[in-house]
N, C-alpha and C positions, 0 to 999 in steps of 0.2 A: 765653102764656108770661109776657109781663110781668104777668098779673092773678094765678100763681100763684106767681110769686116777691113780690109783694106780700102774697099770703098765709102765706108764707114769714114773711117777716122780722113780719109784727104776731104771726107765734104766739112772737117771742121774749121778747115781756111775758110769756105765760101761764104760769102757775104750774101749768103740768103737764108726759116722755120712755120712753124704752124701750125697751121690744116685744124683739121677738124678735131674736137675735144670732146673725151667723155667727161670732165670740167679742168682737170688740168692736165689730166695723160692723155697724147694724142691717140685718137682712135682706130688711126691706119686705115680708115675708109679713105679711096680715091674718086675724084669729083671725074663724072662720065666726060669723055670727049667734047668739046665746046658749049659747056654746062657748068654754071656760075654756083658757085657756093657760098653762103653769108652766115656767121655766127657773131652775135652780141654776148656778150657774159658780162654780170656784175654781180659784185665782189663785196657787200653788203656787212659791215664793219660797222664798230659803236658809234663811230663819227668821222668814217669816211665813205661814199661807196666808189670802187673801181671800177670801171670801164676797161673791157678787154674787146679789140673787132677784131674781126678775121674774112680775109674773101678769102675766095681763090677760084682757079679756074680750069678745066680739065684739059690736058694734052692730049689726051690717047696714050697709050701704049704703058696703062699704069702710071702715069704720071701726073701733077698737077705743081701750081704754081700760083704765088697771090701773094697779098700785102697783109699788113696786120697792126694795128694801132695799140698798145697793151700799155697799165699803166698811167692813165689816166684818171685820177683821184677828185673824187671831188670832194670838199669839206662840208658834211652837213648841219657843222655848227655853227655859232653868229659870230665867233671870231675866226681871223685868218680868213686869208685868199679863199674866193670859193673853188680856185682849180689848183691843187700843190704839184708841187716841184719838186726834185733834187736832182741838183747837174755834181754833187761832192761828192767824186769815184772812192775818196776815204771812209765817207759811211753807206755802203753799197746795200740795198740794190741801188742804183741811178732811174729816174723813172719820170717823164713818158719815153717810150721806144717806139722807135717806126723803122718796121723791119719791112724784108719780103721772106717768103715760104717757097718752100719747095717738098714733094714727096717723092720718091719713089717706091713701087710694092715688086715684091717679084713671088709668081706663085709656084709655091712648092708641090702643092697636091689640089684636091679639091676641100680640102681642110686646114691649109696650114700656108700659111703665105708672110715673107718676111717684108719691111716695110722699112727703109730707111729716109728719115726728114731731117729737115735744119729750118730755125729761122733764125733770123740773124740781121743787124743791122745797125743803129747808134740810137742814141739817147738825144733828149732836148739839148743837153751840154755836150753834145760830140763823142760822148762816150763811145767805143764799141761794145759789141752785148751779141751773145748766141746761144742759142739752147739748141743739140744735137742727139738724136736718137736712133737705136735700131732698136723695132720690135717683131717679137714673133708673135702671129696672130694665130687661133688657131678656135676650131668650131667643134663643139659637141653635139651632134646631129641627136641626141636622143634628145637633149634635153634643150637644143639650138642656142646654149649656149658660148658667148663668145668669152674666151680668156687672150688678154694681151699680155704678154712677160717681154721686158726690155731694159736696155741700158740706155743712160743718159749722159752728156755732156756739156756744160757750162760755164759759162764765164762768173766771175764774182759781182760784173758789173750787172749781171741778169738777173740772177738768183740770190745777190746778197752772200757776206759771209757768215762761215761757221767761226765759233767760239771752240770749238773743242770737235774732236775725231774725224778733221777732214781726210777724204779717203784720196785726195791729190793738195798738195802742200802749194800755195801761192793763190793765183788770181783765177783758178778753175775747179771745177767739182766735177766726181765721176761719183753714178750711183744708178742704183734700179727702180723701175716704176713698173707697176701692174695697174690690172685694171680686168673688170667682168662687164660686161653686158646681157642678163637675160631675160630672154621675156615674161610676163605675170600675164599679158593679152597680148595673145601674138598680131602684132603691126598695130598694137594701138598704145602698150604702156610696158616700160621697160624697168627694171631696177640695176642700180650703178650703183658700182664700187670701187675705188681706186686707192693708190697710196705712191705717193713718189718719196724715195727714202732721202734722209739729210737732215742738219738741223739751221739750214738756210731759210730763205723767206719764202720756198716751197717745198719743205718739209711736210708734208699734210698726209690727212688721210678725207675722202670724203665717200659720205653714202648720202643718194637720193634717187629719184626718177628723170624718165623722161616720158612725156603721153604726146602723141600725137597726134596735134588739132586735125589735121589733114592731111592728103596725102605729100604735100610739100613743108608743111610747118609743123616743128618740133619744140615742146615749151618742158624747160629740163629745170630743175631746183633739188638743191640737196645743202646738206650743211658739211663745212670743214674745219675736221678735227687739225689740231697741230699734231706732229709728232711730238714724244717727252724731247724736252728739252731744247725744240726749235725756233726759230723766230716767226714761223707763219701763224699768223691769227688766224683766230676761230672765227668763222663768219657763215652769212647764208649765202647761197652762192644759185641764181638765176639764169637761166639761157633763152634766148630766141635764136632759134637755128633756122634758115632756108634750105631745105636737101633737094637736089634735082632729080632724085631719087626715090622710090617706096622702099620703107621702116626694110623689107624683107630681103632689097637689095643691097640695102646699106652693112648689113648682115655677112653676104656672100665674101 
């Protein structure tokens, strides 16, 4: 444990995050060996929706790696730019970001597997920006449910600042995310729940589904609560996922 939380904290230099989202905790599913992964998210707000992508693509050996476009606003009202901006590292978050990902899982049993990612990259105005996690994944066979428990790591320029009780002082955030996945119809509709702690601009809590159209497409929507006192908005929150996978595998 201490030699992979040391592995932890050196991938926070590395200039690569991602993967795969139950909407905003990553999932810790790894993309099969030479097998493409695609998720769309938008981020459906009074008068803006965001645009979140994600590839990635599978190594082998537990591992995966891909790019990610996040932060992409669009205005859907008649005044202002139809695509917004802010490159002003003063009032953070900084937003669009064009990072790369990276995962690695390492498995503990046939229940319980730890998962450590990063993605990481700059902003339209050169910013740098990363968001770092380790999670523990772990499966309840009676009821094949999945619980993630993990910590996180980020820059201010990612996540935006807090106003009060940050849990590291300057231009980075540490805190905890969870997340469930279990099934309602097994390999056809799932219910999700998540919450990443902070009172940054992902502070949230959200609940929805995921049904899947077929054995490769997965169409997820859920709405996100803020945490008290945080700066992330309330919104509906949509996915088109590509899995190279079946629902059951995605699971393991």
């Amino acid at each position: 444990m201490k030699s992979l939380t040391l592995v932890f904290f050196s991938l926070l230099s590395v200039s690569v995050f991602g993967q795969q989202n139950l909407f905003n905790v990553p999932s810790s599913d790894i993309t099969p060996k030479a097998k493409p992964f695609f998720q769309q998210q938008l981020t459906i707000e009074a008068d803006v929706v965001q645009l979140n992508s994600t590839f990635s693509f599978g190594l082998g050996k537990n591992m995966e790696v891909g790019v990610n476009l996040v932060g992409v606003n669009v205005n859907t009202t008649s005044a202002g730019s139809l695509i917004q901006t802010n490159t002003n590292s003063g009032n953070n978050p900084v937003f669009p970001f064009y990072l790369v990902n990276f995962q690695k899982a390492f498995e503990l049993s046939d229940r319980h597997k730890l998962a450590i990612g990063t993605q990481t990259g700059f902003s339209q105005g050169g910013h740098f920006g990363s968001y770092n996690y380790l999670n523990l994944v772990s499966i309840i066979p009676t009821f094949k449910s999945k619980i993630i428990t993990g910590i996180y790591y980020g820059t201010n320029t990612f996540l935006g600042s807090e106003s009060r009780f940050p849990l590291i002082s300057g231009n980075t955030r540490l805190g905890l995310q969870i997340g469930l996945e279990q099934p309602i119809i097994e390999d056809k509709l799932l219910f999700i729940a998540e919450n990443i702690s902070g009172l940054h601009n992902l502070g949230e809590t959200t609940v929805g589904g995921a049904y899947y159209l077929n054995q490769h497409w997965v169409l997820s929507a859920g709405f996100q609560f803020s945490n008290p006192g945080s700066k992330t908005p309330e919104a509906v929150i949509i996915e088109f996922t590509y899995v190279p996978f079946s629902s059951e595998s995605a699971r393991k």
